[in-house]
VEXDRENDO-145350 format. One record per residue (C-alpha): residue number from 1; residue in one letter; y, x, z. Coordinates in Angstrom, 2 decimals, always signed. Layout:
// VEXDRENDO-145350
ATOM  NUM  A  Y  X  Z .
...
This chain:
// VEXDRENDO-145350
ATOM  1  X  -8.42  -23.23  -4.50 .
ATOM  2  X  -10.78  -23.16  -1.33 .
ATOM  3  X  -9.17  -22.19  +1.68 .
ATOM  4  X  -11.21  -18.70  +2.15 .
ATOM  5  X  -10.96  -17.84  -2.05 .
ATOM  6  X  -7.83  -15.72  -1.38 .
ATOM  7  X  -9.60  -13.50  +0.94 .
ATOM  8  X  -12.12  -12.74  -2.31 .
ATOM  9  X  -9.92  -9.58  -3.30 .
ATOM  10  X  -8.79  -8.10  -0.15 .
ATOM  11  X  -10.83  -4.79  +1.76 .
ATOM  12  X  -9.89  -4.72  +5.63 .
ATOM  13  X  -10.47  -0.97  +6.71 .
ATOM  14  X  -12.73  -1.29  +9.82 .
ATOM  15  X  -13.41  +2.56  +10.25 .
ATOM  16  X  -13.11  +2.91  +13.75 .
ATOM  17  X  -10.30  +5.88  +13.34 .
ATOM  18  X  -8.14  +3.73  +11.62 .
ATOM  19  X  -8.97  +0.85  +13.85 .
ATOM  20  X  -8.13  +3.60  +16.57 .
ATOM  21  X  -4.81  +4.43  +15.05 .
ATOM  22  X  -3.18  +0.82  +14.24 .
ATOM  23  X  -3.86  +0.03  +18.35 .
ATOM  24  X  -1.38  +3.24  +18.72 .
ATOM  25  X  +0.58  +2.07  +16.22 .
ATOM  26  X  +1.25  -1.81  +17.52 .
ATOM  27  X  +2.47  -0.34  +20.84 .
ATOM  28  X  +6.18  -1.37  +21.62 .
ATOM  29  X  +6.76  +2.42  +22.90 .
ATOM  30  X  +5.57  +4.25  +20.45 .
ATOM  31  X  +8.50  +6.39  +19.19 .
ATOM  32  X  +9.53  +7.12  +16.13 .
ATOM  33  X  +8.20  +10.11  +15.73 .
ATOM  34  X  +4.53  +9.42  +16.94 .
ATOM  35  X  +4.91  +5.74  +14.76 .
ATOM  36  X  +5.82  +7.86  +11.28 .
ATOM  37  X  +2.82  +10.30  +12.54 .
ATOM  38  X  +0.00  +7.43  +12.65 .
ATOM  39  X  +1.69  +5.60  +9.63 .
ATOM  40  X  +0.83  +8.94  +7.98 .
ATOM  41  X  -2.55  +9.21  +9.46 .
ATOM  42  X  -3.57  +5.80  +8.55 .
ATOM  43  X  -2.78  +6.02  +5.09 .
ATOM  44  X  -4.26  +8.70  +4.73 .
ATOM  45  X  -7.49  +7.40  +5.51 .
ATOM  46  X  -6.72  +4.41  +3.49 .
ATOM  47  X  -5.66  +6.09  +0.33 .
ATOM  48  X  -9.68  +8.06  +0.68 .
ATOM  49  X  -11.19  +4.62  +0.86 .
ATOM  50  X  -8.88  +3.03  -2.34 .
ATOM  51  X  -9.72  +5.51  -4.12 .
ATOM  52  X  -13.47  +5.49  -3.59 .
ATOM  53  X  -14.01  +3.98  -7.05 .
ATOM  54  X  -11.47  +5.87  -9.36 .
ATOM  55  X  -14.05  +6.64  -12.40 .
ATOM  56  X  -15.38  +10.61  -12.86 .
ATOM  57  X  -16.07  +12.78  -15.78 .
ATOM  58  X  -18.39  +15.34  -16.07 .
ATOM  59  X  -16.89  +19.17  -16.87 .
ATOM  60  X  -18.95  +22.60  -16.80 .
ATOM  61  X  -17.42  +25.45  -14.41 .
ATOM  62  X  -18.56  +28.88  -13.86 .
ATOM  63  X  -18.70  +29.60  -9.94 .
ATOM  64  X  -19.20  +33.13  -8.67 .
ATOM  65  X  -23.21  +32.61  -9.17 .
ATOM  66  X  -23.43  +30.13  -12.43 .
ATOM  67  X  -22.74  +27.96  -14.23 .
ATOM  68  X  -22.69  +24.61  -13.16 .
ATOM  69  X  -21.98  +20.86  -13.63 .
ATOM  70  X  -18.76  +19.20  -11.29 .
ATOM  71  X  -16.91  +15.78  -11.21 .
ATOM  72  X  -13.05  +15.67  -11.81 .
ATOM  73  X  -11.06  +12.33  -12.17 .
ATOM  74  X  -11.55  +11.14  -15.65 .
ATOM  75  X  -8.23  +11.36  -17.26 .
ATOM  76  X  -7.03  +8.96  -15.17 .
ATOM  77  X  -2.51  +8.88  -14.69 .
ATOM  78  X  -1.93  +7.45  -11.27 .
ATOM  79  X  +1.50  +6.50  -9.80 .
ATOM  80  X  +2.80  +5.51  -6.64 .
ATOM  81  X  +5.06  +2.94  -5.75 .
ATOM  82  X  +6.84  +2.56  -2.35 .
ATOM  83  X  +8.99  -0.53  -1.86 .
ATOM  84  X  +11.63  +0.72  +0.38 .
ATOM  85  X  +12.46  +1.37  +2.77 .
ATOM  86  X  +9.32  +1.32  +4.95 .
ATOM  87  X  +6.49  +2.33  +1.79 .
ATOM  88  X  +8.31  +5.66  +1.84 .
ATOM  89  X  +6.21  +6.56  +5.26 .
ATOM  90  X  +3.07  +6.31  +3.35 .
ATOM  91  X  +3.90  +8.29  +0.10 .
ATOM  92  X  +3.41  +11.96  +1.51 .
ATOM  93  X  +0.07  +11.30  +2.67 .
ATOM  94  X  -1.53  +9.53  -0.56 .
ATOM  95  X  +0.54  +12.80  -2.50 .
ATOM  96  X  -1.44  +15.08  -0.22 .
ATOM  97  X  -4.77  +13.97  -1.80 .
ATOM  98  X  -3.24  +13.06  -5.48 .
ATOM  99  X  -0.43  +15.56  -5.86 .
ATOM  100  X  -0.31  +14.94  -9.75 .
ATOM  101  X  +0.76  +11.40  -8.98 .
ATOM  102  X  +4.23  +9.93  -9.89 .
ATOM  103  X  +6.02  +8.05  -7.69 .
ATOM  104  X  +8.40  +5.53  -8.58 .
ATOM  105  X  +10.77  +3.70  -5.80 .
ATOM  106  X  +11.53  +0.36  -5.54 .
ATOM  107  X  +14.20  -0.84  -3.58 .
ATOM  108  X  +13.57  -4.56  -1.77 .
ATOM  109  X  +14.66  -6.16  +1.17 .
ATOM  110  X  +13.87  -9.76  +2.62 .
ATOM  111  X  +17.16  -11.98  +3.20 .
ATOM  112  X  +16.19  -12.77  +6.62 .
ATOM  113  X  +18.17  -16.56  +6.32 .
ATOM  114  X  +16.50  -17.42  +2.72 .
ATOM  115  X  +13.16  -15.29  +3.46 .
ATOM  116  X  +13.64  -14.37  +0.23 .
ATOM  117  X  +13.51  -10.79  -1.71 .
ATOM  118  X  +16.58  -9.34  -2.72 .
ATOM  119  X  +16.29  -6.35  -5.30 .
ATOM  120  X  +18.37  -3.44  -4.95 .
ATOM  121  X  +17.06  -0.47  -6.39 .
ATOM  122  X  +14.54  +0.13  -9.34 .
ATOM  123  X  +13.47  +3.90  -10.86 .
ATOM  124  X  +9.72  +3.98  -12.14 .
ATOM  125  X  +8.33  +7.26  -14.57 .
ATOM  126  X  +8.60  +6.81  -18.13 .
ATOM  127  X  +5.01  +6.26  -19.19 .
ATOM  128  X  +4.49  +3.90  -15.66 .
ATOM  129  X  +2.39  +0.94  -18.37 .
ATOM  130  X  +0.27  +3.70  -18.26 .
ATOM  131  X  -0.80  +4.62  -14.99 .
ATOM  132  X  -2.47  +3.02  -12.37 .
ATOM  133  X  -0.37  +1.92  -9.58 .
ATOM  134  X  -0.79  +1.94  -5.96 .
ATOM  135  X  +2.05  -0.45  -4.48 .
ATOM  136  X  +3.07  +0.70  -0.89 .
ATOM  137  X  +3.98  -1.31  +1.96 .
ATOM  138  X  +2.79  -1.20  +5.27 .
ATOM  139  X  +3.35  -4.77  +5.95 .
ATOM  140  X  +2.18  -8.03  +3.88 .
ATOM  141  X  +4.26  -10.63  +5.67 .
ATOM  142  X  +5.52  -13.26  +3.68 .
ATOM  143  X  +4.19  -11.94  +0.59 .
ATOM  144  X  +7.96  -12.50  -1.08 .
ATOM  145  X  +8.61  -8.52  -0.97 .
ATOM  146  X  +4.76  -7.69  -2.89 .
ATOM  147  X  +5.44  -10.63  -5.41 .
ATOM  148  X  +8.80  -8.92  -6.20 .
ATOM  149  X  +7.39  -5.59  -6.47 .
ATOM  150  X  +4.45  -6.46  -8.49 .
ATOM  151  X  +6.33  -8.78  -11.45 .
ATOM  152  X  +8.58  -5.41  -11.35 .
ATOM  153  X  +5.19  -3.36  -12.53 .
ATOM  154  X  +3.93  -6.15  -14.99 .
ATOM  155  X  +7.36  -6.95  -16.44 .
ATOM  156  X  +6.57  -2.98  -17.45 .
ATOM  157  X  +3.63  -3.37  -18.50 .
ATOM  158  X  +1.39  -2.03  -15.71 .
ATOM  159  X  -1.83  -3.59  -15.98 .
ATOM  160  X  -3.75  -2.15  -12.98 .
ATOM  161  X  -2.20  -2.37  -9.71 .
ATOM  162  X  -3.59  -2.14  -6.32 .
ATOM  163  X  -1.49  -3.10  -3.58 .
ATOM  164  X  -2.22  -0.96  -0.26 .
ATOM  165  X  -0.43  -1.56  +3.26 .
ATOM  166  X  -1.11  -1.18  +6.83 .
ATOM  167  X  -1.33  -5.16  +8.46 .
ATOM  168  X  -1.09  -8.11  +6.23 .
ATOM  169  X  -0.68  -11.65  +7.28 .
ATOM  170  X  -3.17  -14.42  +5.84 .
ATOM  171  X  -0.20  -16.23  +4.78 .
ATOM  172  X  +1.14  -13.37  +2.72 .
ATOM  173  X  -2.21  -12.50  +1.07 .
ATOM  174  X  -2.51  -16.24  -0.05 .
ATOM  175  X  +0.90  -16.14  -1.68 .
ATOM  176  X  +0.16  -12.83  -3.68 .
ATOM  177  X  -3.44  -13.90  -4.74 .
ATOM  178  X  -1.71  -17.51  -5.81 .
ATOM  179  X  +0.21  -15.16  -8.47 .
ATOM  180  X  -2.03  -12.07  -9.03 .
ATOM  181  X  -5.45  -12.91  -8.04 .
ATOM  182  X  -6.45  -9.99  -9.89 .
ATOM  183  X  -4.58  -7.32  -8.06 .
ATOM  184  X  -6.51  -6.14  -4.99 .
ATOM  185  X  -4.91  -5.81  -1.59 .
ATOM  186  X  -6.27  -3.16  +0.97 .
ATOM  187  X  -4.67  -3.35  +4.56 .
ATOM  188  X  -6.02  -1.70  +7.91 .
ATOM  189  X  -5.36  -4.72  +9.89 .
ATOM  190  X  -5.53  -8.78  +9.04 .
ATOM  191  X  -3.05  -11.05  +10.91 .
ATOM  192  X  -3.50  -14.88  +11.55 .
ATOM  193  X  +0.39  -15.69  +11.82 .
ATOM  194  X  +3.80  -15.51  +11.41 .
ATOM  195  X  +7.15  -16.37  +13.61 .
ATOM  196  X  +10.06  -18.27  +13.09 .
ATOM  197  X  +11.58  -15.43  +11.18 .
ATOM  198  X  +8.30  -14.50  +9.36 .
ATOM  199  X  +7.35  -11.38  +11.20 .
ATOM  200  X  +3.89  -10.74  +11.26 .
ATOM  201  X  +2.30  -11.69  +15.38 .
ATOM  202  X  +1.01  -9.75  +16.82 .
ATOM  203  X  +1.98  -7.50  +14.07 .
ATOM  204  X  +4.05  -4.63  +15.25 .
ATOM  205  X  +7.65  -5.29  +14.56 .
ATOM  206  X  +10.04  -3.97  +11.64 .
ATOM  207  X  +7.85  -1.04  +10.31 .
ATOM  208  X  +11.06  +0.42  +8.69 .
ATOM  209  X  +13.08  +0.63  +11.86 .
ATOM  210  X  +10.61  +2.01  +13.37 .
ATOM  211  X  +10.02  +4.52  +11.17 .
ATOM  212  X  +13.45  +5.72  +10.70 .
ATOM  213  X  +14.90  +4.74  +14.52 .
ATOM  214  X  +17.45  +1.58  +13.23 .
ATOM  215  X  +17.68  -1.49  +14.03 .
């Protein structure tokens, strides 16, 4: 694979309020409760550009004046997926524009001396193979915690997932698009590196501790 083919399937937000909103975001004293604010605001935004090409159906209304031709989603079942703990910050927003969406929760967490992802919690809707998923995490580090959560959907038979977070690493989107090239990966911010314990630099720390005010 050419070194830039990963990057085929990946949308970086540049509208300048999001831009505007991930600088407040990356500050070290931002606070919890200004950090779960913009993590809000961000997605958001986000979740009104994903969804820019969910298909539309035509369906005849009658307004106060006439009758008349509108748009609605065409019959589509959408789902969200958080991988906790730190997707749950971007769930309310996305349910503010698509409150008919399910949300299943998936429980993962990255073994900080083998890196690697360590399942702990699993409960999807029913009919989930027949949805399409949004997978939410706001950060695409390693890529070991997205890989986890997407064989979850397939191994259920989801066959369209989009996978949505806030900053991604290049390293990270390489390893998901080595495994799902077909699943594509929005994020408001792209990332050149990682550190000796695979946090994303610059980055912005642990997303879920700063969310929730742990450590």
């Amino acid at each position: 694979m050419p070194d830039q083919d990963y990057m085929n399937n990946v949308l970086v937000f540049d509208h300048p309020l999001i831009q505007h909103k991930i600088g407040k975001l990356r500050q070290k004293d931002t606070g919890p409760k200004e950090f779960r604010e913009l993590v809000s605001e961000i997605s958001l935004l986000e979740a009104y550009e994903a969804t820019r090409d969910l298909p539309l159906e035509p369906v005849e209304i009658e307004t106060p004046m006439a009758t008349t031709t509108v748009y609605e989603l065409a019959g589509k079942k959408l789902a969200l997926v958080p991988i906790l703990r730190a997707g749950l910050g971007m769930v309310d927003a996305w349910l503010s524009l698509i409150p008919n969406a399910k949300v299943g929760h998936l429980g993962v967490y990255r073994d900080h001396e083998t890196l690697q992802a360590v399942e702990y919690f699993c409960k999807m809707p029913e009919d989930i193979e027949q949805r399409d998923v949004f997978l939410l995490d706001p950060m695409l580090a390693t890529g070991v915690s997205a890989l986890s959560g997407l064989e979850v959907l397939r191994k259920r038979g989801v066959k369209s997932i989009r996978f949505v977070c806030l900053i991604a690493a290049r390293q990270g989107i390489k390893a998901v698009h080595e495994v799902y090239p077909e699943v594509p990966i929005y994020c408001a911010a792209l990332d050149e590196v990682l550190n000796d314990q695979a946090y994303i630099v610059p980055g912005l720390g642990d997303a879920g501790d700063r969310l929730f005010g742990t450590k």
